[in-house]
Backbone as CSV, one residue per row, in Angstrom:
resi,resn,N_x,N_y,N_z,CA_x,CA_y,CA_z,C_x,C_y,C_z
1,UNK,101.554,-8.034,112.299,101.736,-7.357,113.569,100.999,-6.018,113.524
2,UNK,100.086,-5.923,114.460,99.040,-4.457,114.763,100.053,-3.390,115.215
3,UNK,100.106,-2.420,114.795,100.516,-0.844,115.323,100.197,-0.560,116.214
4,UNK,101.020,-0.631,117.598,100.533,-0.073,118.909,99.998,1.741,118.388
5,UNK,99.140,1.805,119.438,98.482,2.997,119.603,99.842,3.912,120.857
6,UNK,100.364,4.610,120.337,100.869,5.945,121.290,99.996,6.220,122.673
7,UNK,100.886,6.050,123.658,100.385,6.309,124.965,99.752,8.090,124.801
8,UNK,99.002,8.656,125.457,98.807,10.305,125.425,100.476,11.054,126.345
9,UNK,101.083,10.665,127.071,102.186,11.071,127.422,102.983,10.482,126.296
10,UNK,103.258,9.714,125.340,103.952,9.686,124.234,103.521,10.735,123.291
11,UNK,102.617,11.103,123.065,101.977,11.999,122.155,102.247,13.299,122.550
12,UNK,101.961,13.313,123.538,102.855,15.099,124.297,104.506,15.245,124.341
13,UNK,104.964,14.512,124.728,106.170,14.476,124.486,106.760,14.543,122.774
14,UNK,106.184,13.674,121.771,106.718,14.355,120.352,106.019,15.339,119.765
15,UNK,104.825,16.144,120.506,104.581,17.236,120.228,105.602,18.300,120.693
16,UNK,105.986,18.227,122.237,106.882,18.843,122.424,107.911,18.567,121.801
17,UNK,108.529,18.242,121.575,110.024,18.066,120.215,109.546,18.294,119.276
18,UNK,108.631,18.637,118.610,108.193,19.226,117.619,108.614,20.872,117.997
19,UNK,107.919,21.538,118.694,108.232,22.583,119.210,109.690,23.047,119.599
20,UNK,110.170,22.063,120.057,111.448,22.717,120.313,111.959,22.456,119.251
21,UNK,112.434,21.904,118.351,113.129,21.629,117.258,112.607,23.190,116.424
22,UNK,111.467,23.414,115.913,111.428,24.693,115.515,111.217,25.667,115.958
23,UNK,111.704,25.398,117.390,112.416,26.942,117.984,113.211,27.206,117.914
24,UNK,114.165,25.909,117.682,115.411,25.980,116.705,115.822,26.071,115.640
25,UNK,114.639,26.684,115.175,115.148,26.854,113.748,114.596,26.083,112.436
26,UNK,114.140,25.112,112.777,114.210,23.622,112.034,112.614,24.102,111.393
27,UNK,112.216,23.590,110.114,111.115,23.748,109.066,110.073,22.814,109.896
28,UNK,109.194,23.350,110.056,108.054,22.252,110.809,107.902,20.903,110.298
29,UNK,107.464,20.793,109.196,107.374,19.676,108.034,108.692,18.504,108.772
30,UNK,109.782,19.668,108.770,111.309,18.489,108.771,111.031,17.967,110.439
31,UNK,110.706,19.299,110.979,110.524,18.636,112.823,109.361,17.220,113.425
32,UNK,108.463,16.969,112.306,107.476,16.475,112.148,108.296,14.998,111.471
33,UNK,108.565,15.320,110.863,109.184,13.938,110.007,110.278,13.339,110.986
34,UNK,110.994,14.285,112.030,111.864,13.647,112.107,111.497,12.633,113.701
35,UNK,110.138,13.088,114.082,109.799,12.818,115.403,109.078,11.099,114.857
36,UNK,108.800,10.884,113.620,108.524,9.897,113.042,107.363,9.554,112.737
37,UNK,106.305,10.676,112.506,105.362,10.510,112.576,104.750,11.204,110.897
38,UNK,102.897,11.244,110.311,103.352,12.005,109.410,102.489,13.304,109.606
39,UNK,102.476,13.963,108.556,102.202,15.469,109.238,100.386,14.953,109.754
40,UNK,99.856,14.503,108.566,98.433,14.417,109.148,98.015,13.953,110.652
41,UNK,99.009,12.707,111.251,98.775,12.529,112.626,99.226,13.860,113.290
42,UNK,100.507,14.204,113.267,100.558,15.074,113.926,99.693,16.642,114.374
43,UNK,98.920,16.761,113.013,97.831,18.062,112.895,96.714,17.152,113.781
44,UNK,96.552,16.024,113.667,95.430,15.441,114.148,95.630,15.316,115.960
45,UNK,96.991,15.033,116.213,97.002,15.038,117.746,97.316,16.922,117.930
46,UNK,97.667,17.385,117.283,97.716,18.901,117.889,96.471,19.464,118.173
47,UNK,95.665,18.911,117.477,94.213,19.121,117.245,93.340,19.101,118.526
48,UNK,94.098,17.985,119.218,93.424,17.293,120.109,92.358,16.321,120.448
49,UNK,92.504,15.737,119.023,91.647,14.527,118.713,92.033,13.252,118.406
């Protein structure tokens, strides 16, 4: 079974929960892990690529 590709409104949305989670406080690393993704995608969609 192939890995769907993340819609770009899926991708903004666990960027945003990324953000809010460590506005709460929360270690980026842990806000990142917990959105389910791993840090390298996530630097890579913050990136905007």
């Amino acid at each position: 079974m192939a890995n769907k590709r993340p819609k770009p409104e899926e991708i903004a949305t666990k960027l945003r929960q990324v953000e809010v989670l460590t506005g709460q406080g929360m270690p980026r690393l842990d806000a990142i892990r917990q959105i389910g993704v791993t840090e390298q995608t996530y630097y890579r969609w913050s990136a905007g690529g």
